[in-house]
C-alpha positions as CSV (number, residue, x, y, z in Angstrom):
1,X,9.6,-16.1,42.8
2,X,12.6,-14.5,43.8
3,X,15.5,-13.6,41.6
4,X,17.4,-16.6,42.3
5,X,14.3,-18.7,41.7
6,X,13.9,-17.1,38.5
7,X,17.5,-17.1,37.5
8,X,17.1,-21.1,38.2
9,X,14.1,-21.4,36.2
10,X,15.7,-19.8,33.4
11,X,18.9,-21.9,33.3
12,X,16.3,-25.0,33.2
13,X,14.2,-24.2,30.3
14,X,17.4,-23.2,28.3
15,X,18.9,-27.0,29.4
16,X,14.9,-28.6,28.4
17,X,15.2,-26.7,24.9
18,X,18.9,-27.8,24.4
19,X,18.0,-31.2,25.2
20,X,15.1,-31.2,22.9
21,X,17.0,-29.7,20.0
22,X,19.5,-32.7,20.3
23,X,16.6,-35.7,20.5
24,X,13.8,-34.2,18.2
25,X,13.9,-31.7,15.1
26,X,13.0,-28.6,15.5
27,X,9.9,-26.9,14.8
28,X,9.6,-23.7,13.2
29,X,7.4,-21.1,14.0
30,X,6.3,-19.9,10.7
31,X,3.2,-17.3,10.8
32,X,1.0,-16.5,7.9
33,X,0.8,-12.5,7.4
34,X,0.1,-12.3,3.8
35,X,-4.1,-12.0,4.1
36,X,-5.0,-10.1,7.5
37,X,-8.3,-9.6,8.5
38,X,-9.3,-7.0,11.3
39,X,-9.7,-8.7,14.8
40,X,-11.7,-6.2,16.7
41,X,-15.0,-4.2,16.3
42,X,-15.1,-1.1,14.9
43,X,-15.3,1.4,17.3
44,X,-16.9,5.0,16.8
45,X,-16.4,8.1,17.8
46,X,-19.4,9.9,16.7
47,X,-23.3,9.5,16.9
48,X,-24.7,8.1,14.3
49,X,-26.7,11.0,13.7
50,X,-23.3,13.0,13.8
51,X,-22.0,11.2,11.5
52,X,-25.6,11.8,9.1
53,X,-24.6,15.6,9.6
54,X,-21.2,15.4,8.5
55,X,-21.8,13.8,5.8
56,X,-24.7,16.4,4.5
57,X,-22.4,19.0,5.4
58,X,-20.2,17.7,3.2
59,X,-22.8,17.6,0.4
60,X,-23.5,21.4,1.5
61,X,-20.0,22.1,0.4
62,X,-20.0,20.7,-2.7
63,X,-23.7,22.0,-4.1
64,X,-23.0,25.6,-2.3
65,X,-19.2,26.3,-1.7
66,X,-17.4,23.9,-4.9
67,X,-14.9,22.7,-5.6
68,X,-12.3,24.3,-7.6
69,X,-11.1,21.8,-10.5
70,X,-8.5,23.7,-12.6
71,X,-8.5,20.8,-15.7
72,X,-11.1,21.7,-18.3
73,X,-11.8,18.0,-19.2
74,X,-12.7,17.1,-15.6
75,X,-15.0,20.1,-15.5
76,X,-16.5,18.8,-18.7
77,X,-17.2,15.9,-17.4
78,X,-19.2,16.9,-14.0
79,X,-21.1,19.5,-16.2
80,X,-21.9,16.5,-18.4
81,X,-24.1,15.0,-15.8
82,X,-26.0,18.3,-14.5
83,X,-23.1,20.1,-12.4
84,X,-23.3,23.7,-12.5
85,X,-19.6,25.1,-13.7
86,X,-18.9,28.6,-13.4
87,X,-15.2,29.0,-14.9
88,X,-12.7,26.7,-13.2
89,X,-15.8,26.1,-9.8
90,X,-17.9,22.8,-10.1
91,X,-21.0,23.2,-7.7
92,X,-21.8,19.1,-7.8
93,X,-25.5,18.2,-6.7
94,X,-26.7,15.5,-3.6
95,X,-28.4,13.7,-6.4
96,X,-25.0,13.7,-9.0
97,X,-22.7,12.4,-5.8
98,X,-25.7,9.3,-4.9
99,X,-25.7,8.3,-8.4
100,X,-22.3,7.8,-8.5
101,X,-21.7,6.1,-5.0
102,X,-24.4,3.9,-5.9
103,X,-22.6,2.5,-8.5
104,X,-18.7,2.5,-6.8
105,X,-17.9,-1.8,-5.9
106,X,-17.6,-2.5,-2.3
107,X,-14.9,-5.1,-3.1
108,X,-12.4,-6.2,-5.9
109,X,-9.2,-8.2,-6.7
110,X,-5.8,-6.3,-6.2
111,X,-3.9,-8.0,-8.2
112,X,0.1,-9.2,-7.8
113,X,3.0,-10.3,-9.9
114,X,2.8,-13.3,-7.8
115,X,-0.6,-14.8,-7.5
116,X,0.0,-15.7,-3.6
117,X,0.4,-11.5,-2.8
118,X,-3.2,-11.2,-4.2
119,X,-4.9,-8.8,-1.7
120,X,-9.1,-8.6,-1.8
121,X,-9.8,-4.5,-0.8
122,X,-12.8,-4.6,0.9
123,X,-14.2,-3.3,4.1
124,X,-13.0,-5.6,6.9
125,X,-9.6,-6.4,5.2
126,X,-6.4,-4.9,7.0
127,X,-3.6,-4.0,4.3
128,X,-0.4,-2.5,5.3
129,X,1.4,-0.4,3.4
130,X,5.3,1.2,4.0
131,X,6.1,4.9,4.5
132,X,6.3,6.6,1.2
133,X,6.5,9.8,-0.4
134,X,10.0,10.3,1.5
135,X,12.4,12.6,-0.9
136,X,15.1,11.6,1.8
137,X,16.4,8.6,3.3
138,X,18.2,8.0,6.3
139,X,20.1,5.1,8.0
140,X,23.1,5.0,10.8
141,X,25.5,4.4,8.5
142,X,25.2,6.5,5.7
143,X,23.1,9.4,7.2
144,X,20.3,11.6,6.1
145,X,20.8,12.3,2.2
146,X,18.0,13.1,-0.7
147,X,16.6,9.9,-2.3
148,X,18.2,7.7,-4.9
149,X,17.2,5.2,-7.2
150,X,19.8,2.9,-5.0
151,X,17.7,3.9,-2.1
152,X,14.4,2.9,-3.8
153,X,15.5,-0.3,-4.7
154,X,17.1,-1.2,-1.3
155,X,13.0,0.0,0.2
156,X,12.0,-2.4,-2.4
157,X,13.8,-5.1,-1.2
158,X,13.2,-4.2,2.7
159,X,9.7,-4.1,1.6
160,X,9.7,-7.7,-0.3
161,X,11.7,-9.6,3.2
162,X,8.4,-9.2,5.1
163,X,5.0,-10.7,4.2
164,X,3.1,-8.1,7.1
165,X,4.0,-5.5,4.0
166,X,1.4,-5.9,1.4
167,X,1.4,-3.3,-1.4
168,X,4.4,-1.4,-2.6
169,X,4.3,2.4,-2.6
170,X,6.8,5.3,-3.6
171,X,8.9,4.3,-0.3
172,X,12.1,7.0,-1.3
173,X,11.7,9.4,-4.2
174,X,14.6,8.8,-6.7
175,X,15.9,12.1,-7.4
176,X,18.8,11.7,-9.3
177,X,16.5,10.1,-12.0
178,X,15.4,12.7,-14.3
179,X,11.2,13.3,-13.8
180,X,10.3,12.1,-17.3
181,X,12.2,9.3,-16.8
182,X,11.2,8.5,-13.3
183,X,8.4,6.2,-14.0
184,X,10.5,3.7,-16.0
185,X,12.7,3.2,-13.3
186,X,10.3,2.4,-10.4
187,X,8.2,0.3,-12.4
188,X,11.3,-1.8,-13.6
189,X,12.4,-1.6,-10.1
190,X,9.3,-2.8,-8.6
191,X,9.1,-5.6,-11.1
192,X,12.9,-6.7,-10.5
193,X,12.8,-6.6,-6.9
194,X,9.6,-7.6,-5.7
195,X,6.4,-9.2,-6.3
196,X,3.6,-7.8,-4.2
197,X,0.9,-5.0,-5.7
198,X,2.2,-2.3,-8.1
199,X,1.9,1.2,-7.7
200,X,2.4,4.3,-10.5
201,X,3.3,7.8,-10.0
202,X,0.3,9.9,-11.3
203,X,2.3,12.9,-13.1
204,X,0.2,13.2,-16.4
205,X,-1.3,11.2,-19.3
206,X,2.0,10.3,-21.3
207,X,3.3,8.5,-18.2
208,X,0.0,6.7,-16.4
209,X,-0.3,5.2,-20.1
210,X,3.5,4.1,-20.5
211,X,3.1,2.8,-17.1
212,X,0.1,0.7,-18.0
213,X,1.7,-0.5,-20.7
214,X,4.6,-1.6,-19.0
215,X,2.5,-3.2,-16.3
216,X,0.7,-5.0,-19.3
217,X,3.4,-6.3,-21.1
218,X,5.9,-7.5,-18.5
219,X,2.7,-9.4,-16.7
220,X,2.2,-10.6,-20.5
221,X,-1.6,-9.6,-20.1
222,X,-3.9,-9.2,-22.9
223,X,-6.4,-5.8,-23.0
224,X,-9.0,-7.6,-21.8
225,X,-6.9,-9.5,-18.3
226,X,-6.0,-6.0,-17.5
227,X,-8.9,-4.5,-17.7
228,X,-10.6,-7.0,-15.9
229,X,-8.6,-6.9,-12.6
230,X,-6.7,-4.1,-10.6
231,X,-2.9,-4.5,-11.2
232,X,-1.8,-1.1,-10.4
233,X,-2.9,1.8,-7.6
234,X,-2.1,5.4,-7.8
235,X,-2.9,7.7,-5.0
236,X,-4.9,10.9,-5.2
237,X,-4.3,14.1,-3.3
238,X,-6.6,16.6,-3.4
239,X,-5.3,19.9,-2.2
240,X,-7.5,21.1,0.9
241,X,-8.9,23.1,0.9
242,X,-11.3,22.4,-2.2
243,X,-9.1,22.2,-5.5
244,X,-8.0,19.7,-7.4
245,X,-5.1,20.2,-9.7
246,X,-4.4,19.1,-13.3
247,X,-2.4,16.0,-12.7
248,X,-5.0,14.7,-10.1
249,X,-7.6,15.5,-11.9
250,X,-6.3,13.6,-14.9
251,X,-4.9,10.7,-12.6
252,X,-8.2,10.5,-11.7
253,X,-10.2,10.0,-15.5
254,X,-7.1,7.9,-16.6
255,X,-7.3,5.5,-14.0
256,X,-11.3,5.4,-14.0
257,X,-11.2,4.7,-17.9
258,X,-8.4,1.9,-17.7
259,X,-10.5,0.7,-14.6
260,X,-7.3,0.4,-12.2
261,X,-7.4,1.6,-8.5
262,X,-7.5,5.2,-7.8
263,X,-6.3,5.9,-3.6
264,X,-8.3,9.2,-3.2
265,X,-6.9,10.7,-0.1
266,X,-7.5,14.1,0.9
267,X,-5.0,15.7,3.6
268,X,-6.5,17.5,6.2
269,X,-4.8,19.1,8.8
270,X,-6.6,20.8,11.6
271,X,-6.4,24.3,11.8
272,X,-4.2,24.9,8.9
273,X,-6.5,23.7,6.0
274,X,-9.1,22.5,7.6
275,X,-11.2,23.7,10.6
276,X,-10.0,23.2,13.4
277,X,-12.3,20.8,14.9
278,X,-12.1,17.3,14.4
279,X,-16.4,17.8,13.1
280,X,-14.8,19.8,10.8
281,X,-11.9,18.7,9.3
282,X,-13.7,15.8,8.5
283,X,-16.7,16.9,6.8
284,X,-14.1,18.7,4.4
285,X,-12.0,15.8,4.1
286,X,-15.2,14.1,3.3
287,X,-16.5,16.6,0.3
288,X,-13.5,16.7,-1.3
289,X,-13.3,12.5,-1.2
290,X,-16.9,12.5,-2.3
291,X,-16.3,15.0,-5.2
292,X,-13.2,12.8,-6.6
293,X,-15.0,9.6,-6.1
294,X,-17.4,11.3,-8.2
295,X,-15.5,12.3,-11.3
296,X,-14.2,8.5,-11.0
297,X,-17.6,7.2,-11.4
298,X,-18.8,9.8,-13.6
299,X,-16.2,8.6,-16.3
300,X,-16.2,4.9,-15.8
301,X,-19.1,4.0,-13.4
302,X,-18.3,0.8,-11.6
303,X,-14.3,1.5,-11.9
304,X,-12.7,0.4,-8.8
305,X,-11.7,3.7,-6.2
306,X,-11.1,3.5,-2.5
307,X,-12.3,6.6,-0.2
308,X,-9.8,8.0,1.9
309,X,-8.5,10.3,4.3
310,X,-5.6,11.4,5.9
311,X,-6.5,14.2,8.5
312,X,-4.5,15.2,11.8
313,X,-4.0,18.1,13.3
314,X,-1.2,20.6,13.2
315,X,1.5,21.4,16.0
316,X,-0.3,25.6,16.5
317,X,3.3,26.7,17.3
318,X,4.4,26.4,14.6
319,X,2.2,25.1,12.0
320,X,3.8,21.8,11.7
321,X,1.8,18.7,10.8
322,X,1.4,16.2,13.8
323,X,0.5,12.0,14.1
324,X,-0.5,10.2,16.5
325,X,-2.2,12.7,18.2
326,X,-5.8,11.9,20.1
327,X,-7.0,14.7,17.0
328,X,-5.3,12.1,14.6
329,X,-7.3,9.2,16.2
330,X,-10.2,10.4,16.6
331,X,-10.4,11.9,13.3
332,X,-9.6,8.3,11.6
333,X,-12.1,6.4,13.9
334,X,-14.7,9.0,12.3
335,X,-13.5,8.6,8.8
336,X,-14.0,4.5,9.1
337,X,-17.5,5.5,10.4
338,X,-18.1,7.7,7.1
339,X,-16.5,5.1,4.8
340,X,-18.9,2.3,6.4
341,X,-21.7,5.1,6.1
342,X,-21.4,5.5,2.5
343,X,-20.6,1.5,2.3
344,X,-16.7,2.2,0.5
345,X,-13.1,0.3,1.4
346,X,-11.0,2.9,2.6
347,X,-7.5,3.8,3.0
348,X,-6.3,5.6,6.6
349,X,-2.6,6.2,7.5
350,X,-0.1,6.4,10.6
351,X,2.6,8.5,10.5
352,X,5.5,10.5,12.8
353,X,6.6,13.4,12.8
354,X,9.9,12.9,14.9
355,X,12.9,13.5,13.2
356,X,14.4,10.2,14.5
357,X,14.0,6.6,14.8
358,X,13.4,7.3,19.1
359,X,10.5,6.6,21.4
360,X,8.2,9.7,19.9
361,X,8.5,8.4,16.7
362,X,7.8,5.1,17.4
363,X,4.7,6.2,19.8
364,X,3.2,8.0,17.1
365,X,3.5,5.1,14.9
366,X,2.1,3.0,17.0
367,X,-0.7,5.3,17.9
368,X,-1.5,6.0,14.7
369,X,-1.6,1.9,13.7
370,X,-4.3,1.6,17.0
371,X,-6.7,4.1,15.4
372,X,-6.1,2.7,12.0
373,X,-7.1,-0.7,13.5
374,X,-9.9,0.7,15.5
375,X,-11.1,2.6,12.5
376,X,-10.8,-0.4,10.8
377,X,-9.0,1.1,8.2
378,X,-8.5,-1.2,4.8
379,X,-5.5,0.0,3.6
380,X,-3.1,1.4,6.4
381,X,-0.3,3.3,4.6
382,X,3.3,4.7,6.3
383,X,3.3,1.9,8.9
384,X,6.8,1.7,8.1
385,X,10.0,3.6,7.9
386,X,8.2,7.0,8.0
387,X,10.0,10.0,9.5
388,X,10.0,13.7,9.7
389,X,6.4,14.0,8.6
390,X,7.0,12.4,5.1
391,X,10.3,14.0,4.5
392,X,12.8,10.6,5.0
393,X,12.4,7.3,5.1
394,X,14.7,5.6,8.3
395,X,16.3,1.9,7.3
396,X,15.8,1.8,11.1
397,X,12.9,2.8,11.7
398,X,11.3,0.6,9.4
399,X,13.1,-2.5,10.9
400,X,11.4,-1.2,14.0
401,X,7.8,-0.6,12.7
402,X,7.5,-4.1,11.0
403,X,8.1,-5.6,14.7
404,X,4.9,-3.2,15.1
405,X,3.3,-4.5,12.7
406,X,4.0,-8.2,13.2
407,X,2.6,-8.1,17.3
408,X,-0.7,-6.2,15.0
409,X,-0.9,-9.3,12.5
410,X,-0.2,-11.9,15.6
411,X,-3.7,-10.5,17.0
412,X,-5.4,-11.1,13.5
413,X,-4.8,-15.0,14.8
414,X,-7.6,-16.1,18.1
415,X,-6.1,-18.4,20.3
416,X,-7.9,-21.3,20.8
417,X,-10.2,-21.9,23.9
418,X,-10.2,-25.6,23.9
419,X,-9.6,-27.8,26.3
420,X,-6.5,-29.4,25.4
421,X,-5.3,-25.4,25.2
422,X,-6.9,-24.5,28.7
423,X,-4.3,-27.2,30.3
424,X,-6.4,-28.3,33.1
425,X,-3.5,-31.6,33.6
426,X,-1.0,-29.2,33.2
427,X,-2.6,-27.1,36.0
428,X,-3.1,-30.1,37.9
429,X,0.4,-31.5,37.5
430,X,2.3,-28.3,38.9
431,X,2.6,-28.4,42.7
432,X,1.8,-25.1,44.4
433,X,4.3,-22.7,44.1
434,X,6.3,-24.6,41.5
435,X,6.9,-24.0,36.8
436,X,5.3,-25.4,34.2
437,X,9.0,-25.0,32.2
438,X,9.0,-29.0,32.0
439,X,5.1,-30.1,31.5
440,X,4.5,-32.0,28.6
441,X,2.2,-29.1,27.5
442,X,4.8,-26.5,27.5
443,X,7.2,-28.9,25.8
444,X,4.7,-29.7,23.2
445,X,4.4,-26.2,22.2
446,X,7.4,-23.6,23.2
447,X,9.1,-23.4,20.2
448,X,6.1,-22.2,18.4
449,X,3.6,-20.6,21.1
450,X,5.3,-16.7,21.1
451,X,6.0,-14.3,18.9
452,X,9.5,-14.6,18.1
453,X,11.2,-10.4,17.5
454,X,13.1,-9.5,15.2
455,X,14.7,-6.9,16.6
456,X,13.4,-6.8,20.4
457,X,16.0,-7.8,22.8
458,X,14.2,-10.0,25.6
459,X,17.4,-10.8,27.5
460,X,17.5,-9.8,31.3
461,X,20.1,-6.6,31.9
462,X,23.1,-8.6,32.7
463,X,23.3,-10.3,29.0
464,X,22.0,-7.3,27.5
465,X,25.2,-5.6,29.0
466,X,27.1,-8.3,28.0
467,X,26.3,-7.8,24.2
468,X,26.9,-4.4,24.1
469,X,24.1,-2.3,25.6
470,X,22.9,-1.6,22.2
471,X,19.6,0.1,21.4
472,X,17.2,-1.5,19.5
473,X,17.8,1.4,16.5
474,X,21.3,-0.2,16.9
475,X,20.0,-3.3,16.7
476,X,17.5,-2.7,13.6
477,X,21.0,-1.6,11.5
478,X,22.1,-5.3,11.6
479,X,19.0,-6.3,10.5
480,X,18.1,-4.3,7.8
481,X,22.1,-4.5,6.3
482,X,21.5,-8.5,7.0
483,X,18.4,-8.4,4.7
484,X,19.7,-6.3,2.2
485,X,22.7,-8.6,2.0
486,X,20.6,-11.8,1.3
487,X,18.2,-10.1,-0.8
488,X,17.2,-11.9,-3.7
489,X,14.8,-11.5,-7.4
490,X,11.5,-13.1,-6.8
491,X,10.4,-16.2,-8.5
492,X,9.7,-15.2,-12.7
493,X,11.0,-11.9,-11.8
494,X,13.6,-12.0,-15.1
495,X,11.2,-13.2,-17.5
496,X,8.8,-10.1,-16.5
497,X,12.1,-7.8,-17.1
498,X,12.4,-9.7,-20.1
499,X,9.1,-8.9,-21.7
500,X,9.4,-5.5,-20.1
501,X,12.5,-4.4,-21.7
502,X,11.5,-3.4,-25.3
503,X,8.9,-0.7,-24.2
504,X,11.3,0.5,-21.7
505,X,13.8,1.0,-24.5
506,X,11.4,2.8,-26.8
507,X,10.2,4.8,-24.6
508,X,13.5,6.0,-23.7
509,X,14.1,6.1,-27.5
510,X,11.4,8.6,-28.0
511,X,12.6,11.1,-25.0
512,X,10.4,10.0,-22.1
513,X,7.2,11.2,-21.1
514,X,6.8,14.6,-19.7
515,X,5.2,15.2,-16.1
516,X,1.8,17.3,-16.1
517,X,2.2,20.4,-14.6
């Protein structure tokens, strides 16, 4: 077809789907993204019997090298159950780490706010999360500046317009809230703007049990409903190589004991601290899960806690973490194989380290969701918004990366093969040579059968011109400052704030709670 055949073709459809808009109502395409499934194998990138040696190498570690654990209580409690401690080193046995794998669920309930934002955490499941950890936050309007509690909320409510977003996370750290303070204000936040999964800043006892009881009380849930379900994550970061600090540590026996969700995620980066081999930075990454996982179930066996990983490699000239690297791949398609291998839900991660919302940083993303998906990865986290390594979260960007994530959750969905979808009479009723624009089957189904973007320009160069030439980071601004502008309080979001509000004030009333150093 030549370009005025196709110039013709277009003007037709747009006349068909004019005069169908005026002589029947129109049908909205309206996609389910809330509960995604992965569509494709797993795929593996080691032997079997590779993967068998990694994961005894990693038991090697922990019965011969240790782990260092600086918090007496956590030491306690692995020499409790036959550990050998010699002053702040915890040499854990095979036998210890079986025990309590054995007895770690393969599946539970992460609970909501809202009922419908239930997730089920299990091998199989694909959960996205949204870049977070960022102390910054940038956007074309406003530029690059450290995070706010402003900025938070407006994540928040970026984070609560799309349903392909399933758990909320620390999206932008707000600084100018003082640290004992802190967790009032994202828990309150998270509770006013949204109703998807709750997460809590792990920073010491005082605040993980404010934060439960904050969670309790503004969900009105008796000891028993919370302790029966997961209604708040927390992520654990073990610092490679081989210690684990105070506050994760705790995090770690506080969560257990209330029996919410502990995200134990080692960070591994190739050649800085970790080996420098894929092999290798895995089978670190892997003790050091194993030995968390362990104190977990050594507490509270049976307490929900997800394995994870987050290992890439470094940029050698200058030491710089890198994402969406073949290393980075690679090394998550192993780490699904040693989650499946020791029969856990784990949590993977994409990631950029460009400093912008441009075509590296949205290749690495991108990259970085194929090996999630191919790793099959149960919870995915900084899909979204994630720039500079972790340092800022981009408004743009994360317009961007949710269009990303949509075209991933569209694959979730298998077309049908039937034969009313094959279209044999619509095959039959095109003359060589000719368009299917006005066949009854096309008709019956175009405003429904594509993805529609949300930020993808489609148009051919001419209109593109026409409207401005813009860039699709130029683009994203309208959308994000369009959702932000109709943002609204989920459904029974004041009566939570309601019940919430006397335990905020008292806890303010009684000076906070300190972070744990």
């Amino acid at each position: 077809m030549d370009v005025e055949d196709l110039s013709a073709s277009q003007s037709l459809v747009s006349r068909q789907r004019r005069r169908g808009r005026e002589t029947t109502t129109k049908t909205v395409r309206a996609p389910d993204y809330r509960h995604l499934d992965h569509p494709f194998p797993a795929q593996k990138m080691f032997s079997d019997d590779e993967i068998a040696a990694i994961h005894d190498t990693a038991l090697r570690v922990l019965e011969d090298l240790g782990m260092r654990v600086l918090l007496p209580e956590a030491r306690d409690i692995y020499a409790a159950a036959g550990a050998r401690v010699v002053e702040d080193m915890v040499f854990i046995g095979r036998d210890i780490v079986s025990s309590a794998l054995a007895g770690a669920p393969r599946t539970w309930r992460l609970r909501a706010p809202n009922p419908q934002r239930d997730q089920t955490y299990a091998q199989g499941r694909m959960i996205f999360m949204a870049g977070v950890g960022c102390p910054n936050a940038t956007d074309r309007d406003r530029g690059r500046r450290p995070g706010s509690l402003a900025d938070f909320v407006e994540s928040l409510q970026l984070c609560q317009a799309y349903d392909v977003i399933h758990m909320l996370g620390p999206m932008v750290e707000p600084q100018d809230v003082p640290v004992h303070l802190r967790h009032y204000a994202t828990i309150e936040a998270q509770l006013a703007h949204s109703d998807k999964p709750l997460f809590l800043f792990s920073r010491g006892p005082a605040q993980v049990a404010q934060g439960f009881e904050m969670i309790q009380s503004a969900l009105n849930l008796t000891d028993d409903e919370f302790a029966a379900d997961v209604w708040v994550s927390t992520v654990i970061n073990t610092n490679s190589p081989r210690l684990l600090d105070n506050p994760m540590a705790k995090g770690l026996i506080d969560f257990a004991r209330a029996r919410q969700m502990c995200i134990v995620t080692p960070f591994c980066l190739a050649g800085a601290m970790a080996p420098i081999t894929p092999a290798g930075a895995l089978a670190l990454q892997h003790a050091e899960a194993l030995a968390a996982i362990t104190l977990t179930q050594l507490v509270n066996s049976g307490c929900p806690v997800s394995y994870g990983g987050f290992s890439s490699n470094v940029y050698m000239k200058s030491g710089a973490p890198a994402y969406g690297t073949p290393e980075h791949i690679k090394m998550q398609i192993g780490g699904g194989q040693l989650a499946r291998h020791i029969g856990l839900p784990w949590r993977t991660a994409s990631g950029a380290a460009s400093n912008t919302a441009d075509m590296q940083a949205a290749l690495e993303t991108t990259m970085g969701l194929w090996g999630a998906s191919m790793a099959h990865g149960t919870l995915i986290v900084h899909t979204a918004g994630w720039l500079e390594g972790g340092l800022t979260f981009g408004y743009e960007k994360f317009v961007n990366d949710v269009e990303s994530l949509q075209m991933f959750a569209e694959l979730c969905t298998r077309p049908s093969g039937s034969a009313a979808e094959i279209g044999f009479d619509a095959i039959a009723e095109v003359a060589p040579g000719g368009h299917f624009f006005q066949t009854q089957h096309t008709m019956d189904r175009y405003q429904t059968a594509f993805y529609a973007p949300i930020v993808a320009d489609l148009n051919n160069f001419g209109t593109w011109t026409e409207n401005g030439s813009r860039t699709s980071a130029e683009r994203a601004t309208d959308v994000w400052k369009q959702v932000l502008r109709e943002a609204r309080a989920p459904e029974g979001a004041a009566e939570r704030l309601e019940r919430l509000r006397p335990v905020v004030e008292a806890g303010k009333a009684a000076g906070g709670a300190p972070a744990m150093d």
